[in-house]
PDB file of N, CA, C and O in Angstrom:
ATOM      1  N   UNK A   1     -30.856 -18.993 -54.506  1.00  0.00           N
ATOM      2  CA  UNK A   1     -31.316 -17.941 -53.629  1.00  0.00           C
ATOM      3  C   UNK A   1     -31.744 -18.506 -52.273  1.00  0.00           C
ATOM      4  O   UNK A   1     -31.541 -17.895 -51.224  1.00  0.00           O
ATOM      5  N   UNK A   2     -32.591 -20.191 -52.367  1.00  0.00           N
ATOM      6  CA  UNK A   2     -32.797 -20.408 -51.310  1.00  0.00           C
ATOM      7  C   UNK A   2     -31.956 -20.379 -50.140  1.00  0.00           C
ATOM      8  O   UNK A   2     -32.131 -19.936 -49.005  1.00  0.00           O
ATOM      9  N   UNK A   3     -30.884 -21.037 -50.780  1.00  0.00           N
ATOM     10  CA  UNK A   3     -29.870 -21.648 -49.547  1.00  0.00           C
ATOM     11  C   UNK A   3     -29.077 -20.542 -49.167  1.00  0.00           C
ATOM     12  O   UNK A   3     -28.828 -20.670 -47.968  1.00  0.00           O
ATOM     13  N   UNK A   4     -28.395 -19.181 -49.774  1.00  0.00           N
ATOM     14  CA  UNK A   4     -28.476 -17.947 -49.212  1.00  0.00           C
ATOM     15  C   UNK A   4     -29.262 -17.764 -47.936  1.00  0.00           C
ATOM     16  O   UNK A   4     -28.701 -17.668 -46.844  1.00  0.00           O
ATOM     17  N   UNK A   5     -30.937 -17.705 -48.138  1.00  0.00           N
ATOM     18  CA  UNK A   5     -31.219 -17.001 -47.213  1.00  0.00           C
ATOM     19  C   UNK A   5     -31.478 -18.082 -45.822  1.00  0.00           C
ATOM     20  O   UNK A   5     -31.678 -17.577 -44.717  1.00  0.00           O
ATOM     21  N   UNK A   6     -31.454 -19.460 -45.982  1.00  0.00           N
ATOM     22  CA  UNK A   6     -30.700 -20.516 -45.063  1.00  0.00           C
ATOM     23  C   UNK A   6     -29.528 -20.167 -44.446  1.00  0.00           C
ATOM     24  O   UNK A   6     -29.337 -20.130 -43.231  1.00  0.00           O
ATOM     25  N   UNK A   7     -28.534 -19.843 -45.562  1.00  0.00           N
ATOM     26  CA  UNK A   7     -27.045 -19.842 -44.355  1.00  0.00           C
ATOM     27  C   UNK A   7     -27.664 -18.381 -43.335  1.00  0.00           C
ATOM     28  O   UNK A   7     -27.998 -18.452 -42.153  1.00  0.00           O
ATOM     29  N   UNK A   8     -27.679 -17.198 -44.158  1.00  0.00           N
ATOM     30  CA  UNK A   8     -28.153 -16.321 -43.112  1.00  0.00           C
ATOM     31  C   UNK A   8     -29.041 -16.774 -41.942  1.00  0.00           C
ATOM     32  O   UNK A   8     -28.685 -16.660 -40.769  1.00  0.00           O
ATOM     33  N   UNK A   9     -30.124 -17.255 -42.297  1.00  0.00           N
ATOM     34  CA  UNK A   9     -30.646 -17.411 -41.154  1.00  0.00           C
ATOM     35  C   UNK A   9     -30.002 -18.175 -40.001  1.00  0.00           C
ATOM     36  O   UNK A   9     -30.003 -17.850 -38.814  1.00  0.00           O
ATOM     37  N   UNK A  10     -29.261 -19.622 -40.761  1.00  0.00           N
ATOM     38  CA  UNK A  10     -28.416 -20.293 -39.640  1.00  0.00           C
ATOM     39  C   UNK A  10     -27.290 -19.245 -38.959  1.00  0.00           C
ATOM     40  O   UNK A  10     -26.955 -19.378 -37.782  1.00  0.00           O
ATOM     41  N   UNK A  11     -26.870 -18.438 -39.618  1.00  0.00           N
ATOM     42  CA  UNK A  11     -25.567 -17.599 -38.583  1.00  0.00           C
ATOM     43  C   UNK A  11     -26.121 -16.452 -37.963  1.00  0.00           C
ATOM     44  O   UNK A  11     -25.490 -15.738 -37.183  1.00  0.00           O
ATOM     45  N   UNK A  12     -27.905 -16.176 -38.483  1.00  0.00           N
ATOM     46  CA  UNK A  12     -28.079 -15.548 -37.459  1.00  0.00           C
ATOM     47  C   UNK A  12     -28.856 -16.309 -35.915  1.00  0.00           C
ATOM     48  O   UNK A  12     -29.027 -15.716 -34.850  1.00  0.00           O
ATOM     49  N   UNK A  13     -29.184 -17.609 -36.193  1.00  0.00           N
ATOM     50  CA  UNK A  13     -29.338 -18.378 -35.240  1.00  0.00           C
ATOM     51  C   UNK A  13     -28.280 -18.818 -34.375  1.00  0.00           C
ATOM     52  O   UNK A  13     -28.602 -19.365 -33.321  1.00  0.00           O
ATOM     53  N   UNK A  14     -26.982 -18.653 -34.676  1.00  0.00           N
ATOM     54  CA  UNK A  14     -26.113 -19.411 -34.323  1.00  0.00           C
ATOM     55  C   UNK A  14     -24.974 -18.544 -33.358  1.00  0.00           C
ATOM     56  O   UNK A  14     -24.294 -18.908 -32.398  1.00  0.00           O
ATOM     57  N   UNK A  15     -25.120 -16.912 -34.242  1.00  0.00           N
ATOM     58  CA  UNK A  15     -24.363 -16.053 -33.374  1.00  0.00           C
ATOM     59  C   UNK A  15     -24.774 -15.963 -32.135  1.00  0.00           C
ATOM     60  O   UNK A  15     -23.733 -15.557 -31.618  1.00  0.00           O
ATOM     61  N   UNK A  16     -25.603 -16.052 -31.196  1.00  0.00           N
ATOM     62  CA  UNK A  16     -26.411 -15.497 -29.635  1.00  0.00           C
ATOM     63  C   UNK A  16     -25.246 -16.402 -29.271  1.00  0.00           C
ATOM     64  O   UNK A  16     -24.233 -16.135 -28.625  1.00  0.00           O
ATOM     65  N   UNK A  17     -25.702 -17.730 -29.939  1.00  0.00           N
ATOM     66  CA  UNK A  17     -25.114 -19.403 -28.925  1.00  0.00           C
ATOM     67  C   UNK A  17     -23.550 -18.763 -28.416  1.00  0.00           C
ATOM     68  O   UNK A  17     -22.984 -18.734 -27.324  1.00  0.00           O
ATOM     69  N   UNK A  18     -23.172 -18.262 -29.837  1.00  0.00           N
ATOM     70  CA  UNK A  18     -21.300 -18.260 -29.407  1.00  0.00           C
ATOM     71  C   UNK A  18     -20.814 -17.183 -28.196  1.00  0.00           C
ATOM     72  O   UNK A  18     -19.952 -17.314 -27.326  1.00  0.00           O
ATOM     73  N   UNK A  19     -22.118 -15.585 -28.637  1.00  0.00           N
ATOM     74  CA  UNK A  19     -21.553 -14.945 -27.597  1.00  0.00           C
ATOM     75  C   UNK A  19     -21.391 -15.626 -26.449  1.00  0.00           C
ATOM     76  O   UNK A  19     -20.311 -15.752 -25.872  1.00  0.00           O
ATOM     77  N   UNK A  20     -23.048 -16.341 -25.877  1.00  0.00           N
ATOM     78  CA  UNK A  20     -22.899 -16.738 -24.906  1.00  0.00           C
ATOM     79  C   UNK A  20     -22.162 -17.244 -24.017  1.00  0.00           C
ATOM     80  O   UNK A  20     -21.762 -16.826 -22.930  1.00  0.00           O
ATOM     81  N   UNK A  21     -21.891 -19.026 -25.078  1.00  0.00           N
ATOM     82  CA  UNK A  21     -20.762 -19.193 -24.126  1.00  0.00           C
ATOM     83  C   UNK A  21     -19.389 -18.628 -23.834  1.00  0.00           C
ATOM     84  O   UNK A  21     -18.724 -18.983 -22.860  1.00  0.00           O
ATOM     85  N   UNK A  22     -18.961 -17.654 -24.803  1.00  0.00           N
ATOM     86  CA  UNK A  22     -18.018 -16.997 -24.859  1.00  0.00           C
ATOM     87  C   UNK A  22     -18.024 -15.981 -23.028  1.00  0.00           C
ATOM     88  O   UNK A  22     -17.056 -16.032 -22.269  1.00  0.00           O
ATOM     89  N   UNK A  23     -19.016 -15.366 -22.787  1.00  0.00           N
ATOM     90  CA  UNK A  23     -19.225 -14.703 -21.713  1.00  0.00           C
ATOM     91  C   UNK A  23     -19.214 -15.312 -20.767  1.00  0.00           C
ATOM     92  O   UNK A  23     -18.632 -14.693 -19.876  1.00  0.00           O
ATOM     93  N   UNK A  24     -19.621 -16.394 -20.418  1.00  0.00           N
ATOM     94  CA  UNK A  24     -19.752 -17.469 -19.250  1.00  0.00           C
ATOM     95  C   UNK A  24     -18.539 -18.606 -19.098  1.00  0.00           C
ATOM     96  O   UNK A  24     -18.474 -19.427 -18.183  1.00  0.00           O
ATOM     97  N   UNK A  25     -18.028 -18.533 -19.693  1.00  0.00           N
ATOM     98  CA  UNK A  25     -16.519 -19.102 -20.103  1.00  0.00           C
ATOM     99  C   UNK A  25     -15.766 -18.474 -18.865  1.00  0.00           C
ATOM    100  O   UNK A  25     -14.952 -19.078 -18.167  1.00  0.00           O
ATOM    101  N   UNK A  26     -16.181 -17.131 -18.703  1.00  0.00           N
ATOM    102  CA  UNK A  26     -14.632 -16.145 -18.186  1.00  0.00           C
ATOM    103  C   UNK A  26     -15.526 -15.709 -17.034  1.00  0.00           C
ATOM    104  O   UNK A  26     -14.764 -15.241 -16.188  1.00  0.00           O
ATOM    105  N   UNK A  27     -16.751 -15.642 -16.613  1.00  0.00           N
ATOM    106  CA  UNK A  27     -17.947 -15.614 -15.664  1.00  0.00           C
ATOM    107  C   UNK A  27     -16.924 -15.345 -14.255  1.00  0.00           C
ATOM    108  O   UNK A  27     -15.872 -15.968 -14.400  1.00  0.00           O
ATOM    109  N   UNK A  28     -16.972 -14.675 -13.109  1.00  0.00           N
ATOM    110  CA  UNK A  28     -16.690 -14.325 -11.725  1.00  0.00           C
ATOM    111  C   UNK A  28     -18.042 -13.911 -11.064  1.00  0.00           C
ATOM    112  O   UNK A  28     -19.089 -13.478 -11.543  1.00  0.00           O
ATOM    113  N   UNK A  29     -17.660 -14.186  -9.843  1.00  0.00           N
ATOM    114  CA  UNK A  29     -18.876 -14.441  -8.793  1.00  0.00           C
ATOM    115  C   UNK A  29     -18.760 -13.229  -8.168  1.00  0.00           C
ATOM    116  O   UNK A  29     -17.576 -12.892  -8.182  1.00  0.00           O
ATOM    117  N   UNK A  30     -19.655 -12.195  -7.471  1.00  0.00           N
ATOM    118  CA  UNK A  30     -19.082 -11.215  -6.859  1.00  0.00           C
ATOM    119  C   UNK A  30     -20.201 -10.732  -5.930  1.00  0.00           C
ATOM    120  O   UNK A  30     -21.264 -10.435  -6.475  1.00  0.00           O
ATOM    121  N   UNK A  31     -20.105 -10.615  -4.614  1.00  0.00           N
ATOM    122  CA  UNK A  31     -20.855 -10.349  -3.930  1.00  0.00           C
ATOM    123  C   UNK A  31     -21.030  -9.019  -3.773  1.00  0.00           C
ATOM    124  O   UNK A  31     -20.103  -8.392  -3.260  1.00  0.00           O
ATOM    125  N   UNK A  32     -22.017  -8.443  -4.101  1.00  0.00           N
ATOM    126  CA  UNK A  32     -22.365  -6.865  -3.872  1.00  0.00           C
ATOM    127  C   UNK A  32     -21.629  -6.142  -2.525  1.00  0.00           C
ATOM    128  O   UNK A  32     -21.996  -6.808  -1.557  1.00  0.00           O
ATOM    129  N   UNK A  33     -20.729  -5.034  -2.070  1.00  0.00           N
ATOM    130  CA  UNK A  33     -20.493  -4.843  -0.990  1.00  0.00           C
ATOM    131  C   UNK A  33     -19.405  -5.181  -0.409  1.00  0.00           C
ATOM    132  O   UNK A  33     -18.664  -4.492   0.291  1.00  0.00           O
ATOM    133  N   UNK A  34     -19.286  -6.690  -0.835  1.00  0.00           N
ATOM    134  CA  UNK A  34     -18.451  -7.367   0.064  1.00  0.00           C
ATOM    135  C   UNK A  34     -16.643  -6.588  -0.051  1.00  0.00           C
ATOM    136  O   UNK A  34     -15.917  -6.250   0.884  1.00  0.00           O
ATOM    137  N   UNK A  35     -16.401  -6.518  -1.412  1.00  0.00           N
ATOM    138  CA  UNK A  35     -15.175  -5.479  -1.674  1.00  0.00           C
ATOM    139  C   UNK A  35     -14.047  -6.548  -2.471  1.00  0.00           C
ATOM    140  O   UNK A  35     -12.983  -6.222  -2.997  1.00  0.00           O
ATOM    141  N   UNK A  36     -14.694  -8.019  -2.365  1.00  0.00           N
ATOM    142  CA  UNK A  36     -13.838  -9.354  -3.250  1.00  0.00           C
ATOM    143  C   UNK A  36     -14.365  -9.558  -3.920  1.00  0.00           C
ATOM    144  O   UNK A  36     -15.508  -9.135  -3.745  1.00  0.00           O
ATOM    145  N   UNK A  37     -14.159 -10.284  -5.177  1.00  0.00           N
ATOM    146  CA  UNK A  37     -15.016 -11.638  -6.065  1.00  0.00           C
ATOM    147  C   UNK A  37     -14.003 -13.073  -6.071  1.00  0.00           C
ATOM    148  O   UNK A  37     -12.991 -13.473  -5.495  1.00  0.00           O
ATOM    149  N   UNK A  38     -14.853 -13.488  -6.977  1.00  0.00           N
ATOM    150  CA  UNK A  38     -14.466 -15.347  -6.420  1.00  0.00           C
ATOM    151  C   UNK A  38     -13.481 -15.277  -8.170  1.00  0.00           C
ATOM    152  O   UNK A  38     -14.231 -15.731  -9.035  1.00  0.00           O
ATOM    153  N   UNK A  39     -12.502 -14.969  -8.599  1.00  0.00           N
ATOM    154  CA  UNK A  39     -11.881 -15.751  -9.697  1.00  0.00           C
ATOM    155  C   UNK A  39     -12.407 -17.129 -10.336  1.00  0.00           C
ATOM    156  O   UNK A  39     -13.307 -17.914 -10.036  1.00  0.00           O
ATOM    157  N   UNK A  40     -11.606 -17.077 -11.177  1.00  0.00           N
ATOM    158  CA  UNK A  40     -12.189 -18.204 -12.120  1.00  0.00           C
ATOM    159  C   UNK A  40     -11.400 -19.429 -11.726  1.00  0.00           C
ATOM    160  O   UNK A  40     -11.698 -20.618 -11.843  1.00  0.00           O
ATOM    161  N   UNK A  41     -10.332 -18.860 -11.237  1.00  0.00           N
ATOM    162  CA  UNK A  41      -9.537 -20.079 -10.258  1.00  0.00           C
ATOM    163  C   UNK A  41      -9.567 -20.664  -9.222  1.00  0.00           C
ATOM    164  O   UNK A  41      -8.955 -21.658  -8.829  1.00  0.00           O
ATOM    165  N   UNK A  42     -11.077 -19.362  -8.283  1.00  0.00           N
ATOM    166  CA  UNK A  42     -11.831 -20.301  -7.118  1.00  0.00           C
ATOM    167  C   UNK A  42     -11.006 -19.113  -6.228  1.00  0.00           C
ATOM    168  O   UNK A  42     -11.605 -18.602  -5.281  1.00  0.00           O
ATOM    169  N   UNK A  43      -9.457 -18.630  -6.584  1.00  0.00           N
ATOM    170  CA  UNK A  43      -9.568 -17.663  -5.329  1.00  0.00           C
ATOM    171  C   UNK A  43     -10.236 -16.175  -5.118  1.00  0.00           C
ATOM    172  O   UNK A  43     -10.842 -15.606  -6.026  1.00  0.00           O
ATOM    173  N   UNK A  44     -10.068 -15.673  -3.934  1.00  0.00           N
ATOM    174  CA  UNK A  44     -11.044 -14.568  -3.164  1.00  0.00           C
ATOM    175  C   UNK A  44     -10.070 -13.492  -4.207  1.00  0.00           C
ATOM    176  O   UNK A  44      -8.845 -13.620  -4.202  1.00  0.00           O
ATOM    177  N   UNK A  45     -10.372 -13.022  -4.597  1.00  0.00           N
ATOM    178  CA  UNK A  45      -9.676 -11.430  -5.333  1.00  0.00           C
ATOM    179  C   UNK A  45      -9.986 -10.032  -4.524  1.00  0.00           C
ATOM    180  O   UNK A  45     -11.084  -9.774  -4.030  1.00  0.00           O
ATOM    181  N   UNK A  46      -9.265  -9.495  -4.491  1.00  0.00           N
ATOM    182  CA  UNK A  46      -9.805  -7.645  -4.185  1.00  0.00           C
ATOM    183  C   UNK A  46     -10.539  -7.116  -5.448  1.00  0.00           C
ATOM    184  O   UNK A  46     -10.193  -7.123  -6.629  1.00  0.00           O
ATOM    185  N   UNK A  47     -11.601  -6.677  -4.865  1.00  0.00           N
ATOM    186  CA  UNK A  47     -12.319  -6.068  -6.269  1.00  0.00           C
ATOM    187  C   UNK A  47     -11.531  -4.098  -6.250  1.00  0.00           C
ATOM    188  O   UNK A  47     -11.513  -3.430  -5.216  1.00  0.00           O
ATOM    189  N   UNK A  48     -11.151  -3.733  -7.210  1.00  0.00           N
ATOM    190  CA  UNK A  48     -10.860  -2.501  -8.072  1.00  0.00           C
ATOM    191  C   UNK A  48     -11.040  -1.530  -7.110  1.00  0.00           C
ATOM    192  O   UNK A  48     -12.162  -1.427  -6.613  1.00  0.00           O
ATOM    193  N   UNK A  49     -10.064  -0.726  -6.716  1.00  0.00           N
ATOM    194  CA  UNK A  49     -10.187   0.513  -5.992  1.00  0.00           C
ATOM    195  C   UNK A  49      -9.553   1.867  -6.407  1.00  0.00           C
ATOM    196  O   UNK A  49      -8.559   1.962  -7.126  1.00  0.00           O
ATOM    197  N   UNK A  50     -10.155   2.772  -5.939  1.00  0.00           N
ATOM    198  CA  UNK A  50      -9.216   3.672  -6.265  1.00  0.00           C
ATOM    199  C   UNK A  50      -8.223   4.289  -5.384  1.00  0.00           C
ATOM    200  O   UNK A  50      -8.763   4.622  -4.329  1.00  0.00           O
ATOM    201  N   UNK A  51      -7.144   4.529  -5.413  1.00  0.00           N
ATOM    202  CA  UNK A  51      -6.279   5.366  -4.303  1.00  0.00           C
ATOM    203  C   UNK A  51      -5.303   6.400  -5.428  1.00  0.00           C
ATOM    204  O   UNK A  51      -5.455   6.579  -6.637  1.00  0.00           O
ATOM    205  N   UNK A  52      -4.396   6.897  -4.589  1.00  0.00           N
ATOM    206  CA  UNK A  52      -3.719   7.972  -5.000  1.00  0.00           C
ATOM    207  C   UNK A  52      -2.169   7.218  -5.792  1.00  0.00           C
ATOM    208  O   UNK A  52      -1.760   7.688  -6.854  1.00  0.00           O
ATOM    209  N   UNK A  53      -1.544   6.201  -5.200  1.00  0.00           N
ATOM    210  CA  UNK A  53      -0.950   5.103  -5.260  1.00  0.00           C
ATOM    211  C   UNK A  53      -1.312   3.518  -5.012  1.00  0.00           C
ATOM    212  O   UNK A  53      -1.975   3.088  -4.068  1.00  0.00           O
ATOM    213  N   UNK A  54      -0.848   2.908  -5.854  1.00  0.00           N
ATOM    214  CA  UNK A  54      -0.690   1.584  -5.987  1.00  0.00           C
ATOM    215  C   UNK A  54      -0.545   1.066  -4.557  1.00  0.00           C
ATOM    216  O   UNK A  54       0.391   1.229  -3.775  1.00  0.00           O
ATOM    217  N   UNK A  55      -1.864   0.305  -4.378  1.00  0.00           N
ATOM    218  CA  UNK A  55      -2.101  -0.638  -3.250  1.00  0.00           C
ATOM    219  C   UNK A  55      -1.065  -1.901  -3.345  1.00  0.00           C
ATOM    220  O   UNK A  55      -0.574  -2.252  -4.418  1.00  0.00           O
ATOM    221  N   UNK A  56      -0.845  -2.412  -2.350  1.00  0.00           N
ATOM    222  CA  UNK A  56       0.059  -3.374  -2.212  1.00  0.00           C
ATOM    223  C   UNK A  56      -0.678  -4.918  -2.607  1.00  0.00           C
ATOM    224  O   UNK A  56      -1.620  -5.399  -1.977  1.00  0.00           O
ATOM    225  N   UNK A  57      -0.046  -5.518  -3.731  1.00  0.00           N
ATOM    226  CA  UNK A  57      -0.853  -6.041  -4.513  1.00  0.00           C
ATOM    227  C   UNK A  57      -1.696  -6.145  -5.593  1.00  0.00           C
ATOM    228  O   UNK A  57      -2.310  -7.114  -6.041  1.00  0.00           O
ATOM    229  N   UNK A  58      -1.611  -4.635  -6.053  1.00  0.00           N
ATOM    230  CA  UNK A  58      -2.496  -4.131  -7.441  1.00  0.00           C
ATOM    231  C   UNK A  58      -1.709  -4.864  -8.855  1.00  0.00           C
ATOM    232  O   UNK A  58      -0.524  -4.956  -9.175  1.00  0.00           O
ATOM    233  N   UNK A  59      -2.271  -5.064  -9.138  1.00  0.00           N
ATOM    234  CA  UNK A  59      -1.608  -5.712 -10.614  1.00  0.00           C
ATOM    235  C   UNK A  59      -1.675  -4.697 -11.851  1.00  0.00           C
ATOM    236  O   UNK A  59      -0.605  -4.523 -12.433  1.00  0.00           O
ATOM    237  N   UNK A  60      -2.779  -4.014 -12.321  1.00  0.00           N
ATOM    238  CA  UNK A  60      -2.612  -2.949 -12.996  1.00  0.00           C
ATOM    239  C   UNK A  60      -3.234  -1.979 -12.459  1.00  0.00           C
ATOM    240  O   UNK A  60      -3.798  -2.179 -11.383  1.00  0.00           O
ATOM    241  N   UNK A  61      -3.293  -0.360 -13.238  1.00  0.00           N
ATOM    242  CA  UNK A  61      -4.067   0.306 -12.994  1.00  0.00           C
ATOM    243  C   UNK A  61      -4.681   0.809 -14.240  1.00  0.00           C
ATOM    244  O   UNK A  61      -4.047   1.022 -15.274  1.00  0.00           O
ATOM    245  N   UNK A  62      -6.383   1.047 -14.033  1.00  0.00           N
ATOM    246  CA  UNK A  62      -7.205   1.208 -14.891  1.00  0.00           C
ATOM    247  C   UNK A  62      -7.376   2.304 -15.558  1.00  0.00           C
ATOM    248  O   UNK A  62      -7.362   3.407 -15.011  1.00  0.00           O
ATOM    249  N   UNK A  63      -7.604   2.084 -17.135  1.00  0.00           N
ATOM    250  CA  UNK A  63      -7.575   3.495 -17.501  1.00  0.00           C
ATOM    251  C   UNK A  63      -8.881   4.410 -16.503  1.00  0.00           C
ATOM    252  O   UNK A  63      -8.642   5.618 -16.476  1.00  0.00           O
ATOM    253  N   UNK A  64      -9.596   4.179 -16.069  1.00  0.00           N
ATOM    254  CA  UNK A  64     -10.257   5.234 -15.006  1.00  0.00           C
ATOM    255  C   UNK A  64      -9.625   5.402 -14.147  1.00  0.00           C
ATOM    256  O   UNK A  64     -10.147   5.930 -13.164  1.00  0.00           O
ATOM    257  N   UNK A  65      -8.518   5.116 -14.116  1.00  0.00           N
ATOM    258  CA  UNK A  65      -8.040   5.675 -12.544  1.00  0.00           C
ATOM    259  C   UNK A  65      -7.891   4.541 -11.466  1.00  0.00           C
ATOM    260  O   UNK A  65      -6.999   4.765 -10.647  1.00  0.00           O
ATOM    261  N   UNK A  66      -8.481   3.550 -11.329  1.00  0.00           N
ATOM    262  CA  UNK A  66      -8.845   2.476 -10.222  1.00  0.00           C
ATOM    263  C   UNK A  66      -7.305   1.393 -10.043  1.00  0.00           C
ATOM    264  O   UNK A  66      -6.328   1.702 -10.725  1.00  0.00           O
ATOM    265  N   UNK A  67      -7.245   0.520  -9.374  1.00  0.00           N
ATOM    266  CA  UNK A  67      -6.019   0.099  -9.456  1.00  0.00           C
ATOM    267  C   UNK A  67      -7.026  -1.801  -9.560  1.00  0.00           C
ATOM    268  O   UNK A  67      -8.142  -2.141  -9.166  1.00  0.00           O
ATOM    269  N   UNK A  68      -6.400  -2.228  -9.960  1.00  0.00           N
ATOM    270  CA  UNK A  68      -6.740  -3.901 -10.204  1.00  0.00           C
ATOM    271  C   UNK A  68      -6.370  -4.851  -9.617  1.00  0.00           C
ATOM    272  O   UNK A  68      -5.163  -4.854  -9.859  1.00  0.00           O
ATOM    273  N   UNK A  69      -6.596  -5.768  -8.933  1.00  0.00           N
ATOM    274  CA  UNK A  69      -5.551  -7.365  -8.175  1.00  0.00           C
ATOM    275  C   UNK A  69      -6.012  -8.337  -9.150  1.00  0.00           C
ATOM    276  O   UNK A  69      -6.247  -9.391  -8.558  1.00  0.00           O
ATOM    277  N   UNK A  70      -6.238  -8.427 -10.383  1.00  0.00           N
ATOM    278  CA  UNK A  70      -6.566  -9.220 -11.140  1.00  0.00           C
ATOM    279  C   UNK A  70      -5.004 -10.469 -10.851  1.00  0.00           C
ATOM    280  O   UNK A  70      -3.830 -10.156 -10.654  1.00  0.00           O
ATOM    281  N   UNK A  71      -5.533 -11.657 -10.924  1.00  0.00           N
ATOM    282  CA  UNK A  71      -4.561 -12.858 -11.325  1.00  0.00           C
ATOM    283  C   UNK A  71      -4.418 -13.018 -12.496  1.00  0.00           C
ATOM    284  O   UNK A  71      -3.257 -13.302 -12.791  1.00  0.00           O
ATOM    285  N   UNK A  72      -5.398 -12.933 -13.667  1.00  0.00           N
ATOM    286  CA  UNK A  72      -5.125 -12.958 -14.847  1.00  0.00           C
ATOM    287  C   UNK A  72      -4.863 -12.132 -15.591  1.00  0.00           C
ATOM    288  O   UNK A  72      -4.782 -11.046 -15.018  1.00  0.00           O
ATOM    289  N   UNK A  73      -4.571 -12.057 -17.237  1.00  0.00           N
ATOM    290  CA  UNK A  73      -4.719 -10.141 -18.059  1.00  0.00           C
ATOM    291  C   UNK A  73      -5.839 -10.332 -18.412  1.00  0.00           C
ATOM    292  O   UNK A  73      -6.514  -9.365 -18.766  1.00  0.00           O
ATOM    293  N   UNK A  74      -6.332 -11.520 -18.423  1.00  0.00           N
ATOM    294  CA  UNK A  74      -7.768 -11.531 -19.515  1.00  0.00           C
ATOM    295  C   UNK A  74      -8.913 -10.941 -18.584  1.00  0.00           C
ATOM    296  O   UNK A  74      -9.018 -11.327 -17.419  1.00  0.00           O
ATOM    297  N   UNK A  75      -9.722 -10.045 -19.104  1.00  0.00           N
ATOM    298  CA  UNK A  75     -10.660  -9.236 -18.507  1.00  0.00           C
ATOM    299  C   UNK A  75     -10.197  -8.404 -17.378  1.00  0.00           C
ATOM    300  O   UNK A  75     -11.139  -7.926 -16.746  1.00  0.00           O
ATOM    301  N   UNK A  76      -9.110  -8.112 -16.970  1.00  0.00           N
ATOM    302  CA  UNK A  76      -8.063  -7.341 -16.360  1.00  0.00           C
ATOM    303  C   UNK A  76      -9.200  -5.600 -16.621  1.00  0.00           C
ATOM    304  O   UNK A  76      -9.124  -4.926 -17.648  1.00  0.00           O
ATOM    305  N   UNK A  77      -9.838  -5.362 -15.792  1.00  0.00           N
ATOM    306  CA  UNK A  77     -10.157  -3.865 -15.992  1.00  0.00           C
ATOM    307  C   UNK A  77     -11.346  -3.914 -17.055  1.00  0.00           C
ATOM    308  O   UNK A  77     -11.390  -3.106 -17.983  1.00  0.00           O
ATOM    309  N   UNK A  78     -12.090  -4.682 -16.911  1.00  0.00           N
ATOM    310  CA  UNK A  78     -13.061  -4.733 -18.238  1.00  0.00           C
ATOM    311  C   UNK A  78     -14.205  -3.463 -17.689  1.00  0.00           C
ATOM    312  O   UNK A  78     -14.644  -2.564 -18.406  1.00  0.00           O
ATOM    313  N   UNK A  79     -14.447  -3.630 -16.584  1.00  0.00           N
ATOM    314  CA  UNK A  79     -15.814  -2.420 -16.278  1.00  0.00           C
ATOM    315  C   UNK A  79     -15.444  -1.413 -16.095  1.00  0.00           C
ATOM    316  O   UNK A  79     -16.255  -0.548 -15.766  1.00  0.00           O
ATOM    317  N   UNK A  80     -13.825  -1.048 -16.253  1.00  0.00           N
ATOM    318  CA  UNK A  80     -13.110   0.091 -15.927  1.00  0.00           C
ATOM    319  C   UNK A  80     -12.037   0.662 -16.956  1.00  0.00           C
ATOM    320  O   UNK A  80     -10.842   0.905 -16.793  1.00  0.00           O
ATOM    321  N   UNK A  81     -12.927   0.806 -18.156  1.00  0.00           N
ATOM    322  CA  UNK A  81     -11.980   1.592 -19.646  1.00  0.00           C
ATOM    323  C   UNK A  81     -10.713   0.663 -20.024  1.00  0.00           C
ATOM    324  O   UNK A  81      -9.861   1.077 -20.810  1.00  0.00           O
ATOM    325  N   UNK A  82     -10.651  -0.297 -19.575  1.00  0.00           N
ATOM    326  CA  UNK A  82      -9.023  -1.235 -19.980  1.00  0.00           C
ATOM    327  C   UNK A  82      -7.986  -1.218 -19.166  1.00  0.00           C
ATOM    328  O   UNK A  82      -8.048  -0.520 -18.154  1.00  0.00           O
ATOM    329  N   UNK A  83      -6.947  -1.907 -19.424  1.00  0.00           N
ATOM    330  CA  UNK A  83      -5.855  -1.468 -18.801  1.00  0.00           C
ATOM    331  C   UNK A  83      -5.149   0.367 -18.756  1.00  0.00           C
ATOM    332  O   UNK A  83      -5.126   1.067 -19.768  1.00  0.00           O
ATOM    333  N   UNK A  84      -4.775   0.716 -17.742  1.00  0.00           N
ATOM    334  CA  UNK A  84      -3.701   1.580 -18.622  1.00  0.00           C
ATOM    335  C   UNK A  84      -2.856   1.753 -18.601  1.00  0.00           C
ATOM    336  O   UNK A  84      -2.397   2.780 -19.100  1.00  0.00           O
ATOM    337  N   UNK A  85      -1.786   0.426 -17.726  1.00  0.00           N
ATOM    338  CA  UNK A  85      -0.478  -0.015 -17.372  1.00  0.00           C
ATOM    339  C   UNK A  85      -0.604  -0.675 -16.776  1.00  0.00           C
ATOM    340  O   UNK A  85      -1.543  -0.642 -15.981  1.00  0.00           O
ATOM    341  N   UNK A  86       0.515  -1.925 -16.831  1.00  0.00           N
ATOM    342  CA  UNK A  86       0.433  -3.149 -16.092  1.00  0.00           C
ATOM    343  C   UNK A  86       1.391  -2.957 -14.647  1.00  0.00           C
ATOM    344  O   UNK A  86       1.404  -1.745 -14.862  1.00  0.00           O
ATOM    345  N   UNK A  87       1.919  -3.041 -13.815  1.00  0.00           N
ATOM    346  CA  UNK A  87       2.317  -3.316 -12.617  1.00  0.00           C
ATOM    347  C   UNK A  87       3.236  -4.167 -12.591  1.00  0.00           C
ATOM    348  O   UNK A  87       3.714  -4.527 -11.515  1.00  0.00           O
TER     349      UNK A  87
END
């Protein structure tokens, strides 16, 4: 029984650690306002807009409606319902 409530406790000690670095792994810099963020590759990105048509340069558009310049798919539209077609 002891060591039961050991492993639990270790995986509940242990789950925070993984989200964490899991989140900071994929981390972008983004200046309030400014209308860019900094990629994970260091370049300037367009941050998410909305228009009526596909901006020149949009990579997907979001299921809300917004259009994306993401470089990568990974986190591609994350604050904006997902993808909802790629470009």
């Amino acid at each position: 029984m002891r060591w039961i409530l050991a492993a639990m406790a270790l995986a509940v000690a242990i789950a925070p650690a993984a989200s964490d670095a899991r989140h900071h792994r994929y981390s972008t810099t983004y200046r309030a306002g400014s209308g860019f963020y900094t990629a994970k590759s260091g370049d300037r990105v367009r941050s998410p807009v909305r228009a009526d048509r596909a901006p020149v340069g949009a990579s997907a558009k979001c299921r809300d409606g917004s259009w994306s310049f993401s470089e990568s798919r990974r986190g591609t539209c994350s604050w904006h319902g997902g993808v909802g077609h790629w470009l």
